[in-house]
C-alpha positions as CSV (number, residue, x, y, z in Angstrom):
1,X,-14.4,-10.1,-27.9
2,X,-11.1,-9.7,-28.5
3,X,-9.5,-6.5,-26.5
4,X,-6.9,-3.8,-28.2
5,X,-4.4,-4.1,-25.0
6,X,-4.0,-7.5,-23.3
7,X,-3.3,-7.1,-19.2
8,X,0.5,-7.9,-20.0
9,X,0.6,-5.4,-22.7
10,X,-0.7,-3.1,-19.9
11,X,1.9,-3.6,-17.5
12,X,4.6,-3.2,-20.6
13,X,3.5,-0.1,-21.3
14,X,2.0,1.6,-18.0
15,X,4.2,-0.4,-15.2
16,X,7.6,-1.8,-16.9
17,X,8.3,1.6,-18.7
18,X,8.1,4.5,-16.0
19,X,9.7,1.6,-13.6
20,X,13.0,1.4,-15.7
21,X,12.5,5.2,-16.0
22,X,12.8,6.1,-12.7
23,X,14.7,3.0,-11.9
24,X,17.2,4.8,-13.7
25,X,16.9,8.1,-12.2
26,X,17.3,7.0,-8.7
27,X,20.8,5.2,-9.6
28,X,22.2,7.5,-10.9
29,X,20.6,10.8,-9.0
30,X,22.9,12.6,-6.5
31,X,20.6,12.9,-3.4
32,X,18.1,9.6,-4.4
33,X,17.6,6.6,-2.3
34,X,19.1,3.8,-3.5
35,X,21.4,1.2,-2.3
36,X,21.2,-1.6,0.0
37,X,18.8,0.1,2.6
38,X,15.9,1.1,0.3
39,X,16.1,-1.6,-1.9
40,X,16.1,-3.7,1.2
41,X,13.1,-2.4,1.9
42,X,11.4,-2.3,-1.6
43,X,12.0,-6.2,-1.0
44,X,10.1,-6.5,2.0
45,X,6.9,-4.5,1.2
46,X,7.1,-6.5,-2.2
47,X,6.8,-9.8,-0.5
48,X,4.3,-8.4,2.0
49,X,1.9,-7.3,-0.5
50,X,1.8,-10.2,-2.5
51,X,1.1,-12.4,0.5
52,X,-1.2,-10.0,2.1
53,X,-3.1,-9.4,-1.3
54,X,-3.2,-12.6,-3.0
55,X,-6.1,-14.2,-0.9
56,X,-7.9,-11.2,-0.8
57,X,-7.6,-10.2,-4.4
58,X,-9.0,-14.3,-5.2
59,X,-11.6,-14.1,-3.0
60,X,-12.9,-11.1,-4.2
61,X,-12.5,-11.9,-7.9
62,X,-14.7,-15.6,-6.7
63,X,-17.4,-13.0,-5.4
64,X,-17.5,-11.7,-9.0
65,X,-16.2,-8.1,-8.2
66,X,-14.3,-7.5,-10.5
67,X,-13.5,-9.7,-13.7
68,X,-10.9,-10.2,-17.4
69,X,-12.2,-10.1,-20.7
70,X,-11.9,-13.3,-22.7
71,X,-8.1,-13.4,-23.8
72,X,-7.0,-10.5,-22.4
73,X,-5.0,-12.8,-19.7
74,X,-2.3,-15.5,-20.4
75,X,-3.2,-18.1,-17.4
76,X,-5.3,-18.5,-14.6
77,X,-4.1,-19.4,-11.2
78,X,-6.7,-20.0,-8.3
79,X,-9.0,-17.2,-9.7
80,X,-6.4,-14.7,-10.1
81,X,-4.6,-14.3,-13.9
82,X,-1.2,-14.5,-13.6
83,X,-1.0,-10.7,-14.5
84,X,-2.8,-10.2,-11.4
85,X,0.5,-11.6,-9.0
86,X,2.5,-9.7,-11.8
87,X,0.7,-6.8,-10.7
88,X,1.3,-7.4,-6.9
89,X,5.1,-7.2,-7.8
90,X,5.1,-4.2,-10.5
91,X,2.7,-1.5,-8.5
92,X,5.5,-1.4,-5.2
93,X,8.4,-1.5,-7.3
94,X,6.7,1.4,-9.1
95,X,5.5,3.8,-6.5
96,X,9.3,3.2,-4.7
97,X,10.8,4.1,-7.2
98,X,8.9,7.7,-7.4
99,X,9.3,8.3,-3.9
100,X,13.0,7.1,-4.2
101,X,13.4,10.8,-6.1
102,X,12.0,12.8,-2.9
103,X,14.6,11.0,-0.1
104,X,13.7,12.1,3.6
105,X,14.2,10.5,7.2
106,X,12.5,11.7,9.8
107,X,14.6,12.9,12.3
108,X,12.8,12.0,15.0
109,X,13.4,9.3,17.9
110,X,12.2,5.8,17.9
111,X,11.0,7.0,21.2
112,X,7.9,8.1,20.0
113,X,4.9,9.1,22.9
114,X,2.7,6.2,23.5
115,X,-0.5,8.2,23.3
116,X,0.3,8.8,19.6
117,X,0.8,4.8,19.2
118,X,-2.5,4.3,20.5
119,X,-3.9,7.0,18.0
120,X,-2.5,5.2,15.4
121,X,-3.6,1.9,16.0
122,X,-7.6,3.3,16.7
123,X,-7.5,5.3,13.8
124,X,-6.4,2.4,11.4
125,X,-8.8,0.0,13.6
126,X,-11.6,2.4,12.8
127,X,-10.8,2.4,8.8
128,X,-11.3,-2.0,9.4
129,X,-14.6,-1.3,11.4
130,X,-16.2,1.1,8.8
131,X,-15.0,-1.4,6.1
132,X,-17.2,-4.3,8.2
133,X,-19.7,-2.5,8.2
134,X,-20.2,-1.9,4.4
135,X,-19.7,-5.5,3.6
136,X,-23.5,-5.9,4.8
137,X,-24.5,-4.0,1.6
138,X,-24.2,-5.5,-1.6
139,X,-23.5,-1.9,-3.2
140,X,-21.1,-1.2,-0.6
141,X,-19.4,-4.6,-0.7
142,X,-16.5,-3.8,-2.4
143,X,-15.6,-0.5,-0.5
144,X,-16.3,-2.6,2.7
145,X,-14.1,-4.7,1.6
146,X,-11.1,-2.7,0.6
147,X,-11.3,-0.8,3.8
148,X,-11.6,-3.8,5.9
149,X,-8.2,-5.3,4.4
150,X,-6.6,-1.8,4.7
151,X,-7.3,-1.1,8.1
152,X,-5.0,-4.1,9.8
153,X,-1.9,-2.3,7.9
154,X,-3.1,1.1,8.8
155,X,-3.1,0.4,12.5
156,X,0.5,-1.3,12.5
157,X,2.1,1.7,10.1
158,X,0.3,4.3,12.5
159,X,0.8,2.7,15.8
160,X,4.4,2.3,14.8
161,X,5.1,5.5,13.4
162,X,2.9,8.2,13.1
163,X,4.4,10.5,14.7
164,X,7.4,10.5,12.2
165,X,4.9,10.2,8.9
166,X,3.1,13.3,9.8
167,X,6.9,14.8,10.2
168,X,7.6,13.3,6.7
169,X,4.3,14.7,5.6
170,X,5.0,16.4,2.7
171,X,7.5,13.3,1.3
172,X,4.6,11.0,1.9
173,X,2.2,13.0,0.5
174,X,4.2,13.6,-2.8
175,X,5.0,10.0,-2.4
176,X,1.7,8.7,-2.5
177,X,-0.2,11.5,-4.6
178,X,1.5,10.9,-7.8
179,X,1.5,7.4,-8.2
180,X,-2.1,7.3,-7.1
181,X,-3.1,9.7,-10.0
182,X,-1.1,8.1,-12.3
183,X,-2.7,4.6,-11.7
184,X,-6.3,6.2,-11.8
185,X,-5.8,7.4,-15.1
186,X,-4.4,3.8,-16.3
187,X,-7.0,2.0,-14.3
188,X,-9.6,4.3,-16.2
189,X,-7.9,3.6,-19.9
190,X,-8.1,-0.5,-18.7
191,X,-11.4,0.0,-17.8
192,X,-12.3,1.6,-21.4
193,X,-10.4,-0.6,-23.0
194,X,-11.9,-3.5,-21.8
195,X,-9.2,-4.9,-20.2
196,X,-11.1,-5.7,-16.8
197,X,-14.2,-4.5,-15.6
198,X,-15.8,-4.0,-12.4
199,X,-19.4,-5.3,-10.9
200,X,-22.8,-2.6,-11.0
201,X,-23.7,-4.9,-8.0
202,X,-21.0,-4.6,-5.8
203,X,-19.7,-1.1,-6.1
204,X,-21.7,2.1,-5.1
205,X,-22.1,3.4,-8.7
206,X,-20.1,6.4,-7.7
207,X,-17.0,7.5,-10.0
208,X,-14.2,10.2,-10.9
209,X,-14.8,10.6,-14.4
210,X,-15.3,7.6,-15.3
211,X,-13.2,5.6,-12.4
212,X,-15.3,3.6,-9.7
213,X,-14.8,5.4,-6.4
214,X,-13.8,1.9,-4.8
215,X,-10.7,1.8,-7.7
216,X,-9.6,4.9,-6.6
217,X,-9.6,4.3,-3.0
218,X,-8.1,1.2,-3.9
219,X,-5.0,2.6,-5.4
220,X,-5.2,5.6,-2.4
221,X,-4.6,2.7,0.0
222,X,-2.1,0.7,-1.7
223,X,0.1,3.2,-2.6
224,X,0.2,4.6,0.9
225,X,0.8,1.4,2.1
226,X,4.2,1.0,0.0
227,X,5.6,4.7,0.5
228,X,4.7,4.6,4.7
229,X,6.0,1.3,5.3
230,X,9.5,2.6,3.0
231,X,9.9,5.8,5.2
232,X,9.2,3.5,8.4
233,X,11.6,1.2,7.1
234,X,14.1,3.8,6.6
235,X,13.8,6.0,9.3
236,X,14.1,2.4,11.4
237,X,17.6,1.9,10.1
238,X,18.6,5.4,10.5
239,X,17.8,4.9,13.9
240,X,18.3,1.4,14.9
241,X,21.2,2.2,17.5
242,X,18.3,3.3,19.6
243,X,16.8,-0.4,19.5
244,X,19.2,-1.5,22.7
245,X,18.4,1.5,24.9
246,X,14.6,1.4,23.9
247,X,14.5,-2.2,25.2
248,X,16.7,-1.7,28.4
249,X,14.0,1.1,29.3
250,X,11.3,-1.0,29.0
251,X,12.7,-3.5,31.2
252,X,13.2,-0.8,33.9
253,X,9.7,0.9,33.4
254,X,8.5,-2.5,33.9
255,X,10.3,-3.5,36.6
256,X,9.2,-0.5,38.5
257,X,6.0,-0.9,37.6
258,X,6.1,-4.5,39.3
259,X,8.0,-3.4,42.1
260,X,5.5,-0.6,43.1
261,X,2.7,-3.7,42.9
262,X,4.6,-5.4,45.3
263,X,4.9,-2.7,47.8
């Protein structure tokens, strides 16, 4: 069968285009981020999720969750298409350069209470555990599955920062709410189209007009992933002259700490 849109045709149209768009707008934007700190930082999470997603995304396309139809990919490496990796690079570059338009720092000290670390790091831990438990299920198996890889990430972001991302709530939820919507509509055109399609036996049958529930909470997770690990990023270097104090207090709590033992 031979499909209307091949998957590089889809990241022409729906991923290069609105890129170079808003590429664009963020250059040359009074007020945008841009520049060697948030580029910087687009680099990292770019190189982070294709490492972090590349296994994961091959072993779950061996499993048979999700799959291409015949020539709508150019090349095949390991089980991924070569779109796929493409893919890995386009969708970061893509939601940074939305949230690039709404700039905010928190303005908030590294300093953060350790209760709300802690908080952070259950509640992502919890998102892995659910995840671990829906792989038993073959209907829940890709759900499971996503969770599972998205709660590691979850419980470094929130453990590191919560406290500043729920005080740049409203730029992360803009950041992450548009892009999201955005790719559910183009997921749900690929899926029409033909382009990919995604296993009856794996998912829970359950969709937004149309779009798999497990698509859309993929592309809910991803994309929070890219625009909280930017404002961490940022709000790191805004605040990095804190890093030597932060580290001479620990020695001293510690010291204390060992001191009282002693006594």
């Amino acid at each position: 069968m031979t499909v209307p849109l091949t998957y590089l045709e889809f990241h022409a149209l729906f991923l290069l285009v609105p890129i170079l768009g808003l590429g664009w707008l963020a250059a040359r934007r009074e007020g945008a981020w841009w520049g060697p700190g948030p580029l910087s930082g687009l680099a990292v999470v770019v190189v982070l999720a294709v490492v972090y997603t590349t296994p994961w995304d091959n072993l779950l396309i061996a499993e048979g969750v999700w799959g291409y139809a015949e020539g709508a990919v150019v090349a095949t490496i390991w089980h991924a298409p070569l779109e796929e990796y493409l893919f890995f690079l386009l969708q970061p570059i893509l939601t940074a350069c939305w949230l690039f338009q709404w700039p905010h720092v928190p303005e908030r000290s590294l300093a953060i209470p350790h209760r709300h670390r802690l908080g952070g790091i259950v509640g992502g831990l919890a998102v892995a555990g659910v995840g671990w438990l829906l792989l038993g299920t073959s209907s829940t198996y890709y759900l499971g599955a996503i969770l599972l890889w998205a709660g590691p990430i979850l419980a470094i972001q929130w453990g590191f920062g919560c406290t500043a991302l729920w005080d740049a709530r409203r730029t992360v939820a803009v950041g992450v709410a548009v892009p999201t919507l955005y790719l559910w509509l183009a997921d749900r055109i690929a899926l029409g189209l033909g382009i990919w399609h995604v296993s009856e036996t794996h998912t829970t049958g359950y969709a937004l007009l149309g779009l798999p529930l497990e698509e859309a909470v993929f592309f809910l997770a991803t994309n929070g992933f890219v625009v909280q690990c930017l404002v961490l990023y940022l709000w790191l270097l805004e605040r990095r002259d804190e890093l030597p104090t932060l580290s001479l207090e620990r020695v001293r709590t510690r010291t204390r700490a060992v001191t009282r033992h002693v006594r």
